[in-house]
C-alpha positions as CSV (number, residue, x, y, z in Angstrom):
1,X,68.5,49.8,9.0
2,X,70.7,48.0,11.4
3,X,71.7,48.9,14.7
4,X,75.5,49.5,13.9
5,X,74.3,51.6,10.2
6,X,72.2,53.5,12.7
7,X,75.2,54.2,15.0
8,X,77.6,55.5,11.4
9,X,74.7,57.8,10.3
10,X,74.3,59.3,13.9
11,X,70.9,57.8,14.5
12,X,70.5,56.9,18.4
13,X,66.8,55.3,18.8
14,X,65.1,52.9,21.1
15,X,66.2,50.2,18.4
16,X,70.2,51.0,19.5
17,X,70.0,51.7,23.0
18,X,68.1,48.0,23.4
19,X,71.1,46.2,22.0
20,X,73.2,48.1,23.6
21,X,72.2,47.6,26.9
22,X,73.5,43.7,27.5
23,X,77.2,45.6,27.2
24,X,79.3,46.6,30.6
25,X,82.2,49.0,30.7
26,X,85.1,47.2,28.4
27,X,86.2,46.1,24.9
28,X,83.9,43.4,22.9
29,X,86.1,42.1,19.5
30,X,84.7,40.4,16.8
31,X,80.8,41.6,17.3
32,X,78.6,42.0,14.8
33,X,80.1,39.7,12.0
34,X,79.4,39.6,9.1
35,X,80.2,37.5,5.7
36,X,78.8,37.5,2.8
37,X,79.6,36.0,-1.3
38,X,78.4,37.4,-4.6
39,X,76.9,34.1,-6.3
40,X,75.5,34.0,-10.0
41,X,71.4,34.9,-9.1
42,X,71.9,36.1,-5.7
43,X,74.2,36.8,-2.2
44,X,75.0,34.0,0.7
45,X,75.5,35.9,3.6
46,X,76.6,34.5,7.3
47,X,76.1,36.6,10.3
48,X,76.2,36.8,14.2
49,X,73.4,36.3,16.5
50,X,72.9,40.3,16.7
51,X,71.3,40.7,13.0
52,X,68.4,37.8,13.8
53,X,65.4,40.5,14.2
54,X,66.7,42.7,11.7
55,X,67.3,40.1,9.4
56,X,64.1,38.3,10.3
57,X,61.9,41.0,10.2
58,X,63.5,42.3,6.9
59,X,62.3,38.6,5.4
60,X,59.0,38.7,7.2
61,X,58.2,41.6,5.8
62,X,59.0,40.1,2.0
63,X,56.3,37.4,3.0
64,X,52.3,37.9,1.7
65,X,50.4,36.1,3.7
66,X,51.1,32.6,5.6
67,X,54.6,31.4,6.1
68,X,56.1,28.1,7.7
69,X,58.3,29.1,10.8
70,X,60.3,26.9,13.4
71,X,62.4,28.0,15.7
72,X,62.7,30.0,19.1
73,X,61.3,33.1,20.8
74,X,63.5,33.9,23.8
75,X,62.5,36.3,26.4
76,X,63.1,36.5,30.4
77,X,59.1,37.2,30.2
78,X,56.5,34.6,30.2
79,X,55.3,35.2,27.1
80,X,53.4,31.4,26.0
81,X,49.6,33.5,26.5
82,X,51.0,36.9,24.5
83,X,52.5,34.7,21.7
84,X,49.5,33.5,20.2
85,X,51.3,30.9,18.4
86,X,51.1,26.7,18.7
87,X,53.9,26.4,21.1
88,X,55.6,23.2,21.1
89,X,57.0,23.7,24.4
90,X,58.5,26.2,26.5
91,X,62.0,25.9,28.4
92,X,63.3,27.6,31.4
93,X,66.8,28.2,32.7
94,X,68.1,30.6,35.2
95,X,64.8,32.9,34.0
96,X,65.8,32.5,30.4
97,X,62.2,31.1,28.7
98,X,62.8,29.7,25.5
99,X,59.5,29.3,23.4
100,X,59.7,26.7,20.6
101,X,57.8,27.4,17.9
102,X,56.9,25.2,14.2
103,X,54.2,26.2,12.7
104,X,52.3,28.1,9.8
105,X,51.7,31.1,10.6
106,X,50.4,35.0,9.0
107,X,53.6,37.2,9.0
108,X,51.8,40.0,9.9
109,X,51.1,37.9,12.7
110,X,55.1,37.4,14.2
111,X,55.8,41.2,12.7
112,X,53.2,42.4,15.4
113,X,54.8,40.8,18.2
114,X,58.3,41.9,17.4
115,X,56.7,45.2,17.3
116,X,55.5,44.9,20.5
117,X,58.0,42.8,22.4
118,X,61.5,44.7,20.8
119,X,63.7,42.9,23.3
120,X,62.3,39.5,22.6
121,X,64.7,37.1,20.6
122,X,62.8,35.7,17.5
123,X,65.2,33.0,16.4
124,X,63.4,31.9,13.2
125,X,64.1,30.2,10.1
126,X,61.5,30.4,7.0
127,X,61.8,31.1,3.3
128,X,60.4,33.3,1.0
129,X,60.0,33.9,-2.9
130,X,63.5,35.4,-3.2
131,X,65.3,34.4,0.1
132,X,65.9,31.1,2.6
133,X,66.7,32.0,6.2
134,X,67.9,29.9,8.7
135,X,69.0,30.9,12.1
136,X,70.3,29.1,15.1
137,X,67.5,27.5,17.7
138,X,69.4,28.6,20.8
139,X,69.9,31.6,22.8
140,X,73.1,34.3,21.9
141,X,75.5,33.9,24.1
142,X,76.5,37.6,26.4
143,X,79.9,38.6,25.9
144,X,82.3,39.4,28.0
145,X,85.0,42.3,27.7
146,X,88.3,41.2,26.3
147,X,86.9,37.9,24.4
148,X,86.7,37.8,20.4
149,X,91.1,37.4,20.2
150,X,90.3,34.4,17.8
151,X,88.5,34.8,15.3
152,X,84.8,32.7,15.4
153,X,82.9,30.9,13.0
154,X,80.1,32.8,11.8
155,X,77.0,30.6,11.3
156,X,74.5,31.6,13.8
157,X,72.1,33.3,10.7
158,X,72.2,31.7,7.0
159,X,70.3,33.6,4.7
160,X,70.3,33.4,0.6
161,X,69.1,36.3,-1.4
162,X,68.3,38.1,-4.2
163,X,67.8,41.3,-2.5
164,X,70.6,44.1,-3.6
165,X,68.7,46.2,-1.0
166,X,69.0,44.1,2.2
167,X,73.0,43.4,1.2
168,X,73.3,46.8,0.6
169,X,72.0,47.7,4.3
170,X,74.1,44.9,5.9
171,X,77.5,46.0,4.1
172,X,77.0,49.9,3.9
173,X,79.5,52.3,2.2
174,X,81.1,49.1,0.6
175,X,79.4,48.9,-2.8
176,X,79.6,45.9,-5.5
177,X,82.0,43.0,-4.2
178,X,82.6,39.3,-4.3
179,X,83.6,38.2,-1.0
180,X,83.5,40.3,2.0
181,X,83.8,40.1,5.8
182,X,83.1,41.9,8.4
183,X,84.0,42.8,12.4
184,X,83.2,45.4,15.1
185,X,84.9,45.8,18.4
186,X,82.8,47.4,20.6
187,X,84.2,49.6,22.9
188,X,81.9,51.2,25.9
189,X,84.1,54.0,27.8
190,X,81.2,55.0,30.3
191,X,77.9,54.1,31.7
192,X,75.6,56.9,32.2
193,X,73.0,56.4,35.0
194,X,69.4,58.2,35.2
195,X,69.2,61.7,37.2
196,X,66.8,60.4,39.5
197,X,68.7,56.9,39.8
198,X,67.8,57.0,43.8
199,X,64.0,56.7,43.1
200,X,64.3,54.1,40.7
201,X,64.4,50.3,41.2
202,X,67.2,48.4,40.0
203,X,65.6,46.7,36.6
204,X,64.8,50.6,35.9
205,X,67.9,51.9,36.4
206,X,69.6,48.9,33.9
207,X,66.5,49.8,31.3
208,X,66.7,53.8,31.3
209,X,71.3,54.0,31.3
210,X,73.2,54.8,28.2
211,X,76.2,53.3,26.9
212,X,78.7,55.7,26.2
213,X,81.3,54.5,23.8
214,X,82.1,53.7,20.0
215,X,82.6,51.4,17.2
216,X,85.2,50.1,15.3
217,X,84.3,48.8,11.7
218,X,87.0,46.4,10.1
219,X,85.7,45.6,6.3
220,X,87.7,43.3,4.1
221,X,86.0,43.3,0.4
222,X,87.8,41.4,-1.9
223,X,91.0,41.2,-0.4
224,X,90.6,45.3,0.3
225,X,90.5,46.4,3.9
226,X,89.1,49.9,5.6
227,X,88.9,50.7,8.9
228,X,86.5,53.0,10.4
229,X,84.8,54.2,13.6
230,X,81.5,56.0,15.0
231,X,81.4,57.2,18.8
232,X,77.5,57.0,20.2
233,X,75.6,57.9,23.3
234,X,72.6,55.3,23.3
């Protein structure tokens, strides 16, 4: 289930309150996008750099056995000894390590790691029986409040599918279309600090706060628009 599904069926986990936590007091437009076309065997779907773990461990977890992955593994930790993976070569700016990875690889194998490290980036692209995923080598960019007036290209994740399932978890409470798209503005009213703030250290404090705020959902299927929203403490 995505973050923003979890957020419309009132589920506030560890999953939510991690991708929330990059967001400041302010309105974010045009997060979480979203677009995706009905095609004769299967779906073509676009979407923004916060579906690449759900969408990469959905695939991953399609995959028996080995599977040929390139891409990158971003994470302010060092991470090259925990990967266990041939690393081609690791960048750092500003504390930002970006691990490049191509190589053949179990899936159980990344899907342990992403269970373990839920805050790391895993920027992959591999296929599958049924799907072909490609994703954006680079880091997401952080928003700022206020950005998103035009509208942007959504191409950071590729994928092609023939699973109803996965398109029915991406485009909830829409049903059978053609052509959809699909934007959230994010809006956090408050930021709600620890009790015991004054013991903690400042990386604590930014890891243990809740966003208090909600979502706005703008769908367009097939020329058909709907508008709704979901308030969340996470």
């Amino acid at each position: 289930m995505t973050a923003i599904k979890k957020i419309f069926n009132d589920v506030f986990d560890d999953e939510v309150h991690g991708a929330f936590l990059k967001f400041g007091r302010g309105g974010y437009k045009n997060k979480y996008l979203l677009e995706g076309k009905k095609q004769s065997k299967n779906w073509s779907i676009k979407a923004g750099a916060e579906y690449v773990n759900f969408l990469v461990r959905r695939c991953l977890e399609k995959v028996d056995g080995r599977v040929v992955v390139s891409g990158i593994i971003v994470s302010t930790l060092d991470l090259k000894n925990e990967i266990g993976l041939d690393v081609v070569k690791v960048g750092n700016f500003q504390g930002i390590r970006k691990n490049v990875i191509d190589t053949e690889v179990e899936a159980l194998k990344i899907l342990e790691l992403m269970n373990k490290f839920p805050r790391v980036f895993f920027a992959l692209s591999f296929s599958g029986k049924d799907f072909i995923l490609k994703i954006k080598a680079k880091a997401p960019k952080s928003g700022k409040p206020g950005n998103g007036d035009d509208k942007p290209v959504v191409d950071f994740c590729s994928l092609k599918t023939g699973d109803k399932s996965l398109v029915d978890d991406l485009f909830f409470g829409v049903g059978d279309f053609n052509e959809i798209s699909v934007n959230h503005t994010i809006n956090i009213v408050d930021i709600i600090y620890p009790e015991n703030i004054d013991e903690l250290k400042p990386e604590e404090v930014r890891e243990l706060s809740k966003r208090k705020g909600c979502v706005v959902r703008n769908v367009n299927a097939d020329g058909k628009t709907q508008t709704s929203r979901a308030e969340f403490v996470a």
